[in-house]
C-alpha positions, 0 to 999 in steps of 0.5 A, spaced: 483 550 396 486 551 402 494 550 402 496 544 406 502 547 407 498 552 412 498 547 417 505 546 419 503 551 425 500 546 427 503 541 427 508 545 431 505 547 435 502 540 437 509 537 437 511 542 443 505 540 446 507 532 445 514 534 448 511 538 454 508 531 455 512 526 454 518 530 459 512 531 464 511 522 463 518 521 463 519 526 471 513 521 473 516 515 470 522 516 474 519 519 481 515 514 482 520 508 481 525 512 486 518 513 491 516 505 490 524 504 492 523 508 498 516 505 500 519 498 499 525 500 504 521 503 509 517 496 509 523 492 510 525 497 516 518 496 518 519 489 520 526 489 523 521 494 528 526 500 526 519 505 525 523 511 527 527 510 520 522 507 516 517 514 518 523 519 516 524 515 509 516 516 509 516 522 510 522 523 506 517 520 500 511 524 502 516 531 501 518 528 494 511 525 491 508 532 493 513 536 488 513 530 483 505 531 482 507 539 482 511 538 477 506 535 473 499 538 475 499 541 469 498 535 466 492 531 469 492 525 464 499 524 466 498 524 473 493 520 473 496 515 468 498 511 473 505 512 474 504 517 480 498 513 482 503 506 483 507 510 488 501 513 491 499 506 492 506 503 495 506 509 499 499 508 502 501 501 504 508 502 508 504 509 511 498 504 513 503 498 515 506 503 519 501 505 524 498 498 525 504 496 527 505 501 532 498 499 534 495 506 530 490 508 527 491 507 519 493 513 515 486 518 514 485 519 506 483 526 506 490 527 509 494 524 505 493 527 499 493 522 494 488 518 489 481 514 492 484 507 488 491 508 490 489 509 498 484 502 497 490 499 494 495 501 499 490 499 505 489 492 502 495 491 501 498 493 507 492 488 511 496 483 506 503 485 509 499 484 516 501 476 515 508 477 516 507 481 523 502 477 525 506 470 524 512 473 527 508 475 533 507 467 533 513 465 533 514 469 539 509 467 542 505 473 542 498 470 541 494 478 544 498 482 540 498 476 533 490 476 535 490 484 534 493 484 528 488 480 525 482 484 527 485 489 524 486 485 517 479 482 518 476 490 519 480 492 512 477 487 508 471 488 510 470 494 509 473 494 502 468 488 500 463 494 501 467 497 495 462 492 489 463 496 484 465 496 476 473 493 476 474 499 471 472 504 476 475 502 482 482 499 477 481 492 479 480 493 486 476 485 487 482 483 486 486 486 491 480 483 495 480 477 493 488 476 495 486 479 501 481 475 503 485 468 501 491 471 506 487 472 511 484 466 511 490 462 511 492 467 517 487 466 521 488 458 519 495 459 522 493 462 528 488 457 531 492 451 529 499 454 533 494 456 539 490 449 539 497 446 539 500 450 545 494 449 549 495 442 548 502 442 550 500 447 556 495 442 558 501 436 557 506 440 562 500 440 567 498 433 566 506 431 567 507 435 573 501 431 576 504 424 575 
């Protein structure tokens, strides 16, 4: 009969390892909550249109999500348990939102380095964010530029509806597509109503003037 006590080695040893684990979730866990910080500031700037800010905090963030992952590469069951994969997510939105309102491409996967699920959120939620740029475009009067907002939100949703695969695979990306769809059409709803109203006065004006 073995003596149970032999196996106090390995418990040991899987203790240590558990340690190693939980210290690398905790470095996840605390970089991910200052990188969603960081991507939810650079957003705010972003819509005060101070883009050189909002880029230096993005690139700032990028630095620090390369050392997080870094870190804790060792430990792919925890770089993939979701912390990390939430700042990538928040990242990918406020790089994205970024571009589009300087009339840029949106940010390429293959350069940013994070996970598939995170850059499909992050772009639809960046397509989301679009109603607010869009709106302000609105009120400015600025129809072409709010038109080409919308173009750009249409093409993202588009793109990820051809995404149809399982919830579980994708990380409930149908959701996200379905909260994009509803805020592009209310969106697009908006736009039409204040142009057809300013047409309508603009035709006034002119009708007035003739009398």
């Amino acid at each position: 009969m073995n003596d149970v006590t032999d196996l106090e080695p390995q418990f040991e040893k899987l203790r240590q390892d558990m340690q190693v684990n939980h210290d690398a979730r905790e470095i996840a866990l605390a970089e991910s909550r200052k990188l969603i910080q960081m991507a939810s500031k650079a957003i705010k700037l972003i819509h005060r249109q101070d883009y050189e800010g909002s880029a230096a905090i993005l690139a700032e963030a990028q630095t620090k999500l390369k050392a997080a992952k870094g870190e804790i590469e060792h430990r792919p069951h925890v770089l993939f348990s979701g912390h990390i994969q939430d700042a990538e997510k928040e990242l990918v939105e406020a790089l994205t939102l970024l571009e589009i309102s300087q009339s840029k491409p949106i940010p390429d996967f293959a350069e940013l380095n994070v996970s598939l699920n995170a850059y499909l959120h992050g772009i639809g939620e960046a397509a989301s964010e679009l109603r607010r740029l869009i709106l302000d475009d609105v009120r400015k009067g600025h129809f072409e530029s709010a038109e080409q907002q919308l173009e750009v939100m249409n093409t993202i949703y588009e793109g990820l509806t051809t995404f149809d695969y399982p919830d579980g695979l994708t990380n409930g990306l149908r959701r996200t597509v379905d909260a994009l769809r509803a805020v592009l059409e209310r969106t697009r709803s908006d736009l039409t109503l204040t142009q057809t109203q300013n047409e309508l006065v603009s035709e006034l004006k002119k009708y007035n003037a003739r009398l």
